[in-house]
C-alpha positions in Angstrom: 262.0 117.3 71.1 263.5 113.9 70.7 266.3 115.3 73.4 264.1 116.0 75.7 261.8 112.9 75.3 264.9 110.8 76.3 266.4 112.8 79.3 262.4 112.5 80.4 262.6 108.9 80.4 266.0 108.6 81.9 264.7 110.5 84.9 261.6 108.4 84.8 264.1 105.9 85.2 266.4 107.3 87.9 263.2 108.4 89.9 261.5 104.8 89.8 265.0 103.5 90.7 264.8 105.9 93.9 261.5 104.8 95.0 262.0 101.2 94.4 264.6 101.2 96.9 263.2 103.9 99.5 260.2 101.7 99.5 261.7 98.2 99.0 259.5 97.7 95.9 261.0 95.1 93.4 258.7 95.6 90.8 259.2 99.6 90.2 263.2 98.4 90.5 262.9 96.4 87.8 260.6 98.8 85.6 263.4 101.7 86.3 266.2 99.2 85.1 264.1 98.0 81.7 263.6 101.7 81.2 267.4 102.8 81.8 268.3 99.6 80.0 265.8 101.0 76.7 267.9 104.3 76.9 271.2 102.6 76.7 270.1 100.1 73.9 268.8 103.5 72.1 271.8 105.7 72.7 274.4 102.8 71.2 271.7 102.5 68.0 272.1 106.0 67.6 275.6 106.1 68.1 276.5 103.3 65.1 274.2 104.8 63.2 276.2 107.8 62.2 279.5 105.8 62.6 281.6 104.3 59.7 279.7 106.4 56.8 281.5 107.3 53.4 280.7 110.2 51.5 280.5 112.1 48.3 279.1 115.5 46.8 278.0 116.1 43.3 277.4 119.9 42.6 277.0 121.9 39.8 280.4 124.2 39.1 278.6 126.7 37.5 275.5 128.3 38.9 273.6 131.9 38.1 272.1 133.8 40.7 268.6 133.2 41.5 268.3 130.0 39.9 267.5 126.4 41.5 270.8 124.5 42.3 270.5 120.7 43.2 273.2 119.0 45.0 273.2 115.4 45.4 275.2 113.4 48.1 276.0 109.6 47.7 276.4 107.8 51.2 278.3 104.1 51.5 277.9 101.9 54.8 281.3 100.8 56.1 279.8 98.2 58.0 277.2 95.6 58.0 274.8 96.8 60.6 271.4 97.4 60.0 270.7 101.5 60.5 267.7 103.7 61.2 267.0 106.5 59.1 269.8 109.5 59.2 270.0 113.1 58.0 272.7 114.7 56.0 273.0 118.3 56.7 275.7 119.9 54.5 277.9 122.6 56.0 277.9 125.5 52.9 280.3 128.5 53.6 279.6 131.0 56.1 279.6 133.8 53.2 277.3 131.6 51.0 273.9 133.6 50.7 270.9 131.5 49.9 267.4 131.1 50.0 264.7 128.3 49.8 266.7 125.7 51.4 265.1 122.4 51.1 266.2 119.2 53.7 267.8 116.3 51.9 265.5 113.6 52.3 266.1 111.1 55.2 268.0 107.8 53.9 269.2 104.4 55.7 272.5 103.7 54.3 272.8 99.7 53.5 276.6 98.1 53.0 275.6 96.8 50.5 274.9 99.4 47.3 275.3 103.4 48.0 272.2 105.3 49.2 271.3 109.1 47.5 269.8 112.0 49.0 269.6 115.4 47.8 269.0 119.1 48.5 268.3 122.3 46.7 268.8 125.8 46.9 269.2 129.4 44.9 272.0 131.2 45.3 271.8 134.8 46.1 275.7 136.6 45.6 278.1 135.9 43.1 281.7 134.2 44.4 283.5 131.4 44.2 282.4 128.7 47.2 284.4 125.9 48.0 283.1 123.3 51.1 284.0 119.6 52.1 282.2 119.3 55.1 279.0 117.7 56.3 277.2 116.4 59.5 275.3 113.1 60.1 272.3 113.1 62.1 270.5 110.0 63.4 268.8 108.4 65.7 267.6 105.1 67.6 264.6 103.5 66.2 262.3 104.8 68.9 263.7 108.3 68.1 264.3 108.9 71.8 268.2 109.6 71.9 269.6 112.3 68.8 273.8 111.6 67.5 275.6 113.4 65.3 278.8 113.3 63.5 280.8 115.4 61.1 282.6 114.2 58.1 285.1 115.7 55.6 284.5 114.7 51.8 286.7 116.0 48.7 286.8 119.4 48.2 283.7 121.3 45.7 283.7 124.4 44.1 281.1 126.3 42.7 281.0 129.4 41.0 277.7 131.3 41.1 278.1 133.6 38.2 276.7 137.8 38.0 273.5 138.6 36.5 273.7 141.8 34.1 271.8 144.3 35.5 270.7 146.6 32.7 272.1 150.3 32.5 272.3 153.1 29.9 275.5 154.3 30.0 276.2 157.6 27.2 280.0 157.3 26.7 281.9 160.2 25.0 282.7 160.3 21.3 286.4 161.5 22.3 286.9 162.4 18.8 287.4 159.0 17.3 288.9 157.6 20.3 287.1 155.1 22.1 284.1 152.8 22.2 282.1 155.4 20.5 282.8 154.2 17.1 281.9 151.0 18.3 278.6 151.7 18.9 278.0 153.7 15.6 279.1 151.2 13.7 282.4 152.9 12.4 285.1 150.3 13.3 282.7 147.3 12.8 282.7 145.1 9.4 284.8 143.0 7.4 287.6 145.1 7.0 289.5 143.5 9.4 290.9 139.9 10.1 288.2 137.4 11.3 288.4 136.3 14.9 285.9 134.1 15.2 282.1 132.9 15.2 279.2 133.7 17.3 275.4 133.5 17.0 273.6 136.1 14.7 271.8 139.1 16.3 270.0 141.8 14.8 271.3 144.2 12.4 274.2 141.7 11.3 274.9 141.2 7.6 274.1 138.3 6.2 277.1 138.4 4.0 278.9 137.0 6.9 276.6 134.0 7.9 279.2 131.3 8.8 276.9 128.3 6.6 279.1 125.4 7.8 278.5 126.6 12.1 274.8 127.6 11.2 274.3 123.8 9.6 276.1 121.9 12.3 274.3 123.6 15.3 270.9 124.4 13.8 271.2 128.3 14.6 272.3 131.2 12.5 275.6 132.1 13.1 278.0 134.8 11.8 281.8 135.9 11.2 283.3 138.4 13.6 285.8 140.9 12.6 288.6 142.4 14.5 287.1 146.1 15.1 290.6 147.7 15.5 292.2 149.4 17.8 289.7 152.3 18.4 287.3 150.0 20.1 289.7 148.6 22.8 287.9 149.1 26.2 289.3 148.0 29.6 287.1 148.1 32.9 288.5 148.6 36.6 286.9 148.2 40.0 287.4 150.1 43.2 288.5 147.2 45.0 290.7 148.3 48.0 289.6 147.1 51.2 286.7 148.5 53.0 285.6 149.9 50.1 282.9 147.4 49.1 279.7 148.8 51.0 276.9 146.5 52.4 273.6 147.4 52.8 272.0 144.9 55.2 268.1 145.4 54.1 269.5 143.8 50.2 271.0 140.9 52.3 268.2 140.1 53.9 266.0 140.5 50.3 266.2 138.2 47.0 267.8 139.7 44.7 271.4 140.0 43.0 272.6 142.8 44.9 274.2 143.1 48.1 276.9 145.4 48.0 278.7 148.2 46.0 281.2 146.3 44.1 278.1 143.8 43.4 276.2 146.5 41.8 279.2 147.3 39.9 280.0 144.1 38.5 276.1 143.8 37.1 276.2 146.9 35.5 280.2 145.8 34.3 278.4 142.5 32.9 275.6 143.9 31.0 277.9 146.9 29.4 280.4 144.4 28.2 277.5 142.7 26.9 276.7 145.5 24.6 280.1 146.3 23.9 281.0 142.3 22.6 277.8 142.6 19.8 279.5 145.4 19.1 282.2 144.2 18.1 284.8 145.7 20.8 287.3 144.1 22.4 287.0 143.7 26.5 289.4 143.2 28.6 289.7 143.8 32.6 293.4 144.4 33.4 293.1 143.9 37.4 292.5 140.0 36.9 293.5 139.2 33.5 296.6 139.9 31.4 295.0 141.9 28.3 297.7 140.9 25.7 296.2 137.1 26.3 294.4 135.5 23.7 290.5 135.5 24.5 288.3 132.9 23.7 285.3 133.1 21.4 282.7 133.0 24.2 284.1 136.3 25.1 281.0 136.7 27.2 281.1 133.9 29.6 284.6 134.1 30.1 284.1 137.4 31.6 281.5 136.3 33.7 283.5 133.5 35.3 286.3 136.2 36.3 284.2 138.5 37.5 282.2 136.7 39.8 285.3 136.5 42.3 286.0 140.2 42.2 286.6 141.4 46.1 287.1 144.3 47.8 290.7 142.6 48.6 293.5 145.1 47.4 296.1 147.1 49.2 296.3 149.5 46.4 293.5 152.5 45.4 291.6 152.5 42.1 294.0 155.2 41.0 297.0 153.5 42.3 296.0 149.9 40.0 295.3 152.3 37.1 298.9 153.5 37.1 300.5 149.9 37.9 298.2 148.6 34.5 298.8 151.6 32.5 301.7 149.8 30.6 299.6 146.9 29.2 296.4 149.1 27.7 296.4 149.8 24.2 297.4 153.1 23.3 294.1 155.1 22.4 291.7 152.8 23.9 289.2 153.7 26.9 289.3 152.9 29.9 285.9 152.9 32.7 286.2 153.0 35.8 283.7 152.3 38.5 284.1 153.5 42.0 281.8 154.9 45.0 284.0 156.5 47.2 286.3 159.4 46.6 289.5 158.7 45.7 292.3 161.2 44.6 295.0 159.4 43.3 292.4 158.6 40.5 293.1 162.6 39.7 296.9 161.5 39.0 295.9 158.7 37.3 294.2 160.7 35.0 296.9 162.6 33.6 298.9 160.1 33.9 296.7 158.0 30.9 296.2 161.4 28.9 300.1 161.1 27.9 299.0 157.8 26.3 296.1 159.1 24.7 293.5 156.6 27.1 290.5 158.2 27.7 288.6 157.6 31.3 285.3 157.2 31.8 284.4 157.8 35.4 281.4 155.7 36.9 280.6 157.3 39.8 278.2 155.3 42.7 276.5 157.5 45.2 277.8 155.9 48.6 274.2 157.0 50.2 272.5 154.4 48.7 274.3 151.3 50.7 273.6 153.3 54.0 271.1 151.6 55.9 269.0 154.2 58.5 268.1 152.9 62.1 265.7 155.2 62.7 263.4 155.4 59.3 262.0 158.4 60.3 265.1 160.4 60.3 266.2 161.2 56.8 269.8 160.5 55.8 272.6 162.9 56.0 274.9 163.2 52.6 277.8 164.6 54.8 277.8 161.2 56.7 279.2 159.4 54.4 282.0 159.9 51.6 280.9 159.2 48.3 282.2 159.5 44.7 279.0 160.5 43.4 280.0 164.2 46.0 279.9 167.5 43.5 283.0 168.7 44.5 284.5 165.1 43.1 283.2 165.0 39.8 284.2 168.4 39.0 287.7 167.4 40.1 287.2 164.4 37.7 286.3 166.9 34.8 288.6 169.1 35.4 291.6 166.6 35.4 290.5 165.0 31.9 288.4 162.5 32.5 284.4 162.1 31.7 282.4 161.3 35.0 278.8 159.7 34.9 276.9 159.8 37.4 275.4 156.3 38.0 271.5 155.6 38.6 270.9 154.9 42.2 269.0 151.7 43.4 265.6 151.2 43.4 264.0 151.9 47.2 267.5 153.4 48.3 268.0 156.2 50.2 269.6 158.5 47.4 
């Protein structure tokens, strides 16, 4: 609008400047030059007012899905001229999803002391964002003539971090192998070496309330105990590339899932969750050497990692399995979470057996990230290749492995 208000008034101008001489009129000569001469005088206002700025960001490095993130910019005059109000729009990554977007608020940066604006938004998909630039928009006083300019500041990162998204998962006993003992209680207790503190939950002892911790921070907390070898659990992703599916009606919703391999990582999250209170022992060998130490907060550390899982390998799930199969513990368990077929999983399968590593299959029915142009046309299974196929999961069973059939999403197609 303000665009079109000045190249209105700079034809005004040129028009009046046409007639004035076509019809030897001084006085409309004169009113076409005060107007050209207002345009110029508003176009070099609105030039300096986006020139000589200095900036920089302040965000949050940690952020959850869904919940309000504020990010404040701090802007600095270079010179001592007197500016109009101006607009900072910040340029976030392409792949950044978000909603409710609010405008920074419109400041006048002085030489003098730095100015402060600020904008917020929610996140909507996990990742690790990193951005530096920004654009200045201003204007002449008279708002006529609209300049911007783009700017690079230092370099922020911010990782949005998974939600959990609750599933019931029945793993095999695998005759004392396994998480199962974990979750009855078997391999949990003080019979092993302490590893280190967390907060109480229910069903914990309270022989093992850790009085000097539960003092200091004004919450109960407890004494965890190494669970032993039987409740050593690893999780891998299907993670080659092309195999993370988007469905674009969840891109276009609000909530935490956009894609296969985001669905995965939820239900990764919250099961890892269960496992830690357990007392099991977590690792995920595609990102993370499992012979490191792990910290205490056991659960935000695998948050953090896997909120940058991609779909970014050259190798197949199967294919990773085997490469990693040297570094899992010898009887421990291993899940797996995949949605399209892949057979080298089969070899992989056998190959873990000689190691006594069980495999939990978590198979994703491909049909569910399949978005239908027409709605009333019902989906075909045969269109697309999914692990959740028949034929697939008995191949999975039959090699050694135990498959589960993972819920599909609520309002998909499956």
């Amino acid at each position: 609008m303000r665009r079109l208000a000045g190249t209105t008034l700079a034809l005004s101008a040129l028009f009046l400047a046409i007639v004035a001489i076509l019809s030897d009129a001084p006085a409309l000569f004169y009113m076409g030059t005060a107007l050209l001469a207002t345009i110029g005088t508003s176009r070099i206002q609105a030039y300096l007012s986006v020139r000589g700025l200095r900036f920089q960001r302040f965000a949050p490095e940690l952020a959850h899905i869904g919940e309000h993130v504020k990010v404040e910019l701090v802007i600095w005059s270079e010179k001592k001229i007197r500016r109009p109000l101006i607009h900072v729009k910040d340029q976030l990554p392409p792949r950044f999803l978000i909603a409710d977007l609010s405008p920074s608020l419109p400041i006048a940066p002085d030489f003098d002391f730095p100015v402060r604006t600020e904008y917020n938004f929610r996140p909507r998909r996990r990742g690790i964002y990193r951005w530096s630039g920004l654009e200045a928009v201003g204007t002449d006083a008279l708002g006529l003539v609209t300049m911007n300019r783009t700017y690079t500041t230092d370099v922020v990162e911010m990782t949005v971090l998974p939600l959990p998204i609750p599933v019931l998962v029945d793993l095999p006993a695998a005759a004392g192998w396994g998480v199962s003992e974990a979750s009855s209680g078997e391999n949990k207790g003080p019979s092993g070496e302490p590893r280190g503190i967390r907060e109480y939950v229910h069903g914990d002892s309270l022989r093992h309330v850790h009085w000097r911790s539960s003092a200091r921070t004004g919450l109960l907390h407890v004494k965890e105990f190494e669970a032993g070898s039987h409740t050593s659990t690893a999780m891998m992703f299907q993670r080659q590339t092309k195999t993370d599916l988007i469905r674009e009606s969840d891109i276009a919703g609000t909530g935490p899932v956009t894609s296969s391999l985001d669905l995965m990582v939820g239900h990764a999250l919250h099961v890892s969750e269960n496992l830690l209170r357990q007392g099991a022992k977590v690792t995920l060998p595609q990102f993370e050497d499992s012979r490191a130490q792990t910290s205490i907060d056991r659960r935000a550390e695998l948050a953090v990692i896997l909120a940058d899982v991609q779909a970014d390998s050259r190798l197949t799930l199967g294919e990773e399995i085997i490469k990693e199969a040297e570094s899992l513990r010898r009887g421990s368990l291993l899940m797996a979470f995949l949605v399209k077929p892949d057979e080298t999983l089969l070899t992989a399968i056998s190959h873990l057996r000689t190691k006594e590593i069980q495999l939990v299959a978590l198979l994703y029915d491909a049909q569910m990230f399949t978005d239908s142009k027409d709605k009333r046309k019902p989906f075909s299974r045969s269109s697309v290749d999914s692990a959740s196929d028949p034929s697939f999961v008995e191949a999975v069973r039959a090699a050694g492995a135990y498959p589960i059939l993972m819920p599909s999403l609520v309002g998909s197609p499956a």
